[in-house]
N, C-alpha and C positions, 0 to 999 in steps of 0.2 A: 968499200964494204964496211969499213969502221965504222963513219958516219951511221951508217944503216943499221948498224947491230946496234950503236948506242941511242939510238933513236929509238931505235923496238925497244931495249932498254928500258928507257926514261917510260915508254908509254904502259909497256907493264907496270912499274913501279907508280903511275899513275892511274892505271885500273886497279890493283891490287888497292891503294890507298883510297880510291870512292868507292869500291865495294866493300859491304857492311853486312852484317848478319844480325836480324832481330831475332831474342828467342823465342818460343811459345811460352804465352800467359805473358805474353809483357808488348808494350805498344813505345815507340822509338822519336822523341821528339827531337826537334833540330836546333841547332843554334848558328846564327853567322853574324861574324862581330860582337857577337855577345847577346845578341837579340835572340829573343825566341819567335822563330816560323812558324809558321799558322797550315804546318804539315804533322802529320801523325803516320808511324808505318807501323802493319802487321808483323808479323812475324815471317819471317824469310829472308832473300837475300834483297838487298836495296842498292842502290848508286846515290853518292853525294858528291858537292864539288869540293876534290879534295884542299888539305891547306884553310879553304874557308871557310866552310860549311862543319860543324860538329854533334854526334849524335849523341842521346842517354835515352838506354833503356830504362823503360817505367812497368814494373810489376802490377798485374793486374787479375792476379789471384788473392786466393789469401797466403798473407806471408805473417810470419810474429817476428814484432819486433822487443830487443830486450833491453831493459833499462838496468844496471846493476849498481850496486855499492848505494841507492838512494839516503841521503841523511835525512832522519824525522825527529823531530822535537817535541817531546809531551806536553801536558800543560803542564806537568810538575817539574818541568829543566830538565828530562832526563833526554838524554840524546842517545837515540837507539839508531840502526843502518838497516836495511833492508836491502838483503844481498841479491837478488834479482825479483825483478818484473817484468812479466812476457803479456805484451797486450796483440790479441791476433786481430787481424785487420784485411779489408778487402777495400780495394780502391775502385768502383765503376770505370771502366773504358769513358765512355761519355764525360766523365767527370775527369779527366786525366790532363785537356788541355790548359781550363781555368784552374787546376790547381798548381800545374806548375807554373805558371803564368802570376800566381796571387804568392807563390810558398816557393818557388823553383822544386827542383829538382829530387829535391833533399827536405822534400814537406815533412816529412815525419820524425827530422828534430826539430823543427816547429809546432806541429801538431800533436806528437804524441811524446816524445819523451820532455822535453820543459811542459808540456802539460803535464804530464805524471809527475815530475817531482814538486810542482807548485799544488793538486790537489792531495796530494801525500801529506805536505805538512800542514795545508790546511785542516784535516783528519789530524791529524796528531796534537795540533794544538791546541785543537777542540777535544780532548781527551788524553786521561792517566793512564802511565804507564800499565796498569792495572788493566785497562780496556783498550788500550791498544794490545799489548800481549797477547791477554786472554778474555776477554770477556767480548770484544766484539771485532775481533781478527775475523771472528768468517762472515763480516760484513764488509772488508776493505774491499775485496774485490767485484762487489757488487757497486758500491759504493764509487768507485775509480771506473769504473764503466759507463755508468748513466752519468757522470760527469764530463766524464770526454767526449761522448755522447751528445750531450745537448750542446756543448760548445761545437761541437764538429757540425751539427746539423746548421747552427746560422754559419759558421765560419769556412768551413769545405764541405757544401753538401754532395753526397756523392761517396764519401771516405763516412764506412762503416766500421765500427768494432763490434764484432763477434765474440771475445772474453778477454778476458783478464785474470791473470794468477800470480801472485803475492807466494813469496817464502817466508816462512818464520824471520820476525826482526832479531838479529843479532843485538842484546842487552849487555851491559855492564856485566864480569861473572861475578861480585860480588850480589848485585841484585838477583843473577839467575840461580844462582843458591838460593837464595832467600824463594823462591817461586818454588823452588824443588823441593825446599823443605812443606812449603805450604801445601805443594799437592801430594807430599806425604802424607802430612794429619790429613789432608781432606778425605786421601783412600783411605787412610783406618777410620775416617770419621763413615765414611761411604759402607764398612766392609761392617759397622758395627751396628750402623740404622739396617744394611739388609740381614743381620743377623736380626735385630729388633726386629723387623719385617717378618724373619720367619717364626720368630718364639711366637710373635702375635697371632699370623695366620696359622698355625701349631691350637695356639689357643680357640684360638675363631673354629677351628673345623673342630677342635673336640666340641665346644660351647654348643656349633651346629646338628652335632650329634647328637648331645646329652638334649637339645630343643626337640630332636625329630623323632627322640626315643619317647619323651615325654608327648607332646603331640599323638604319639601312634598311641600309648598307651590310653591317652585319652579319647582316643578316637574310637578305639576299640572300647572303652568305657561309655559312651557315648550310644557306640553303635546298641550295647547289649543292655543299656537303660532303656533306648528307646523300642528295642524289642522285648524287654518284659513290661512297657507300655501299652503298648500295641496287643502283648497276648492277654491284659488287666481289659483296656478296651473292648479285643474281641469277648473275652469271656463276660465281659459285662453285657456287650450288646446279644452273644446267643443266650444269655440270661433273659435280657430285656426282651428279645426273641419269643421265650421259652414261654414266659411270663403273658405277655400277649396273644399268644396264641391261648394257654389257658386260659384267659380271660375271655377271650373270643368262643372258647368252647364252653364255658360256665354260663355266659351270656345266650347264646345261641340254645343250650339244652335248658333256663330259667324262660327267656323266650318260648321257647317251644309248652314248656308246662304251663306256662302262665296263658299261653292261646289255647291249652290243651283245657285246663280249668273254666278260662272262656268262653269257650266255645261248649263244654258241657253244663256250666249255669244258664248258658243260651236255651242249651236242649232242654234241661228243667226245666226252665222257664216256660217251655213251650209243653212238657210232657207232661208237669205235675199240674193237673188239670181236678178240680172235687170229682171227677167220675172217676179219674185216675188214682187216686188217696183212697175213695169210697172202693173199689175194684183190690186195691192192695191193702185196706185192711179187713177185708173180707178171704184174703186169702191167708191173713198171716192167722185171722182165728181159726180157718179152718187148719190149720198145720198144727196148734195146739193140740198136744193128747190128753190133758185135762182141762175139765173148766168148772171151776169154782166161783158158789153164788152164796151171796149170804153178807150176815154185817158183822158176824164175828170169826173172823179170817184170822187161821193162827201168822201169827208174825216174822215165822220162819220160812214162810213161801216168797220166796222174791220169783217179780215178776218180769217175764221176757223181756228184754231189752228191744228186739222189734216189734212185738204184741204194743210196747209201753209208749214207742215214739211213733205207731201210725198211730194207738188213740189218741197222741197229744197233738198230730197234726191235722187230727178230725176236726171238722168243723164242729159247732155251737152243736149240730143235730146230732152229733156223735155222744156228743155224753147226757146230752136228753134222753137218749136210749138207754144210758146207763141205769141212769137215773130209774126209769119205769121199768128193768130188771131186777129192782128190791134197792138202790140208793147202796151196796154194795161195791168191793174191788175187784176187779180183773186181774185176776196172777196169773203167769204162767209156772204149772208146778214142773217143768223140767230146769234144766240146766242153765247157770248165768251165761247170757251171750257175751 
C-alpha cells in the first residue's frame, strides 16, 4: 500500500506540474529546451509535459507600458530626466507567434522602451532647453508615437501604439527658477496687453458710438434734405402743372376766338354782298331823324358813325347820288355813336 499511495503521489504531483492556466486577453506560447514551439493556447486550463516543456503568457489587449527616470540632453548641454513615460500598446493575436519568435518574450524592452529612450534624446538634441520645456513639449508625445510607429510597422508588424504621455521633464532648480521667473513677467506682461485690450476696446466702442451717433445724425439730415427736395420738386412740378394747364386753356379759348373770327370773316365774306351794303344803307337812312342838304353845313353837326361807314362802304354809285343831291354832306344830327 505505500508503493501505491506514493505512486498516486508522484502522479499528482505530475498532473498538478502539466496543468497550467492561461488568463483571458492573453495567448500562452511554449518553450522546450529553450526552443520556442510552433503552439499557441487560449485562455483556460491546458496540459504540458512537465520538467520539459515551458510556458509564457503573452497579453493581447491593450496594456501601458512605463518607461521612467528617461535622461534627455538639450542642444545647449543641459541635461534634464523625464520622470515617466507611459506608451499604450496593443499586440494582434496573429501577430504574437513571429514576434516572440524575432524579440522573445519580453519584445517590449526591445520594441518600446530602448525605443523610447533612443527617440527621446534624439528630440532633445535636436532642440533647447527652452522648447523642450516649453515651447514644444505638447509635441513630444506626438512626436514619440509616429516614431515608434513607423519603426514598429517594418520591424513587429502587428504591435500597435495607441498613445503616449510624457510628464513634465525634471530641470536643473537653478534653471527652473529662472523659468518661473520668466513666466512671471510674461503673466504681468499678459495681464497688462489684456488690460491694453480692454482700454482699446473701451475706446473702440465709444469711437463706434460717437460713428453711429454721427451717421444717424446724418442720416436723418439726409433723410429731411431730400424731403424738402422732393417737396421743391413737387411744388415745382404742380406749378409746371398749373402752368400747363393754363396754357392749355389760353390756347384752346385763342383757338376757339380765332376760328370764331374765322369763321365770321367767312360769313361776311359770303353776306356783304352790294345788295346787301345797298339794303343796309337804306336802312341806316331811314333811322336818321334829320337830314340835312345843302353846301354850307354848320360844322358843329357830326355825323353818325353808322350813317358815315355804310356811305364809305358804298360803292362808286353811292356817292354819285351824293353828288346829284346838291354836292353837299350827310350828317347825322343826333348823337356821336
Amino acid at each position: 500500500w505505500g508503493a501505491l499511495a506514493g505512486a498516486a503521489s508522484a502522479a499528482l504531483l505530475l498532473l498538478g506540474a502539466a496543468l497550467h492556466q492561461v488568463p483571458e486577453g492573453h495567448l500562452a506560447v511554449y518553450y522546450r529546451g529553450g526552443a520556442l514551439l510552433p503552439r499557441l493556447s487560449g485562455p483556460g486550463y491546458h496540459l504540458l509535459l512537465p520538467f520539459v516543456t515551458t510556458q509564457r503568457p503573452v497579453q493581447t489587449t491593450l496594456q501601458t507600458d512605463e518607461v521612467k527616470n528617461v535622461p534627455c540632453g538639450t542642444s545647449g548641454g543641459v541635461m534634464i530626466y523625464i520622470d515617466r513615460i507611459e506608451v499604450v500598446n496593443f499586440l494582434a493575436p496573429q501577430a504574437v507567434y513571429d514576434i516572440v519568435r524575432n524579440y522573445t518574450a519580453d519584445y517590449d524592452k526591445t520594441l518600446i522602451f530602448n525605443k523610447i529612450h533612443h527617440e527621446l534624446n534624439q528630440f532633445c538634441s535636436a532642440h533647447t532647453l527652452q522648447e523642450v520645456y516649453i515651447e514644444l513639449f505638447d509635441q513630444i508625445d506626438d512626436n514619440l508615437k509616429h516614431a515608434l510607429q513607423r519603426d514598429l510597422d517594418v520591424m513587429a508588424p502587428g504591435l500597435t501604439v495607441q498613445a503616449v504621455r510624457v510628464t513634465k521633464p525634471k530641470i536643473p532648480e537653478a534653471i527652473r527658477r529662472n523659468f518661473e521667473l520668466v513666466e512671471t513677467e510674461k503673466t504681468k506682461l499678459l495681464i497688462a496687453a489684456e488690460k491694453q485690450k480692454v482700454v482699446e476696446q473701451e475706446a473702440e466702442t465709444e469711437r463706434r458710438k460717437a460713428v453711429i451717433e454721427a451717421e444717424k445724425v446724418a442720416q436723418v439730415a439726409k433723410i429731411r434734405y431730400q424731403q424738402k427736395v422732393m417737396e421743391t420738386l413737387t411744388g415745382r412740378r404742380i406749378s409746371e402743372l398749373e402752368n400747363a394747364a393754363f396754357l392749355a386753356r389760353e390756347k384752346t379759348r385763342a383757338d376757339a376766338k380765332y376760328y370764331a373770327a374765322q369763321k365770321e370773316a367767312i360769313s361776311n365774306k359770303v353776306k356783304l354782298t352790294p345788295a346787301y351794303l345797298e339794303l343796309v344803307k337804306y336802312q341806316a337812312v331811314a333811322t336818321n331823324t334829320k337830314l340835312y342838304f345843302g353846301n354850307s353845313l354848320p360844322p358843329s353837326l357830326v355825323l353818325g358813325t353808322c350813317a358815315f361807314n355804310c356811305m364809305a362802304a358804298s360803292t362808286a354809285g353811292h356817292t354819285q347820288l351824293l353828288s346829284k343831291t346838291g354836292g353837299g354832306h350827310l350828317r347825322h344830327g343826333g348823337s356821336p355813336l
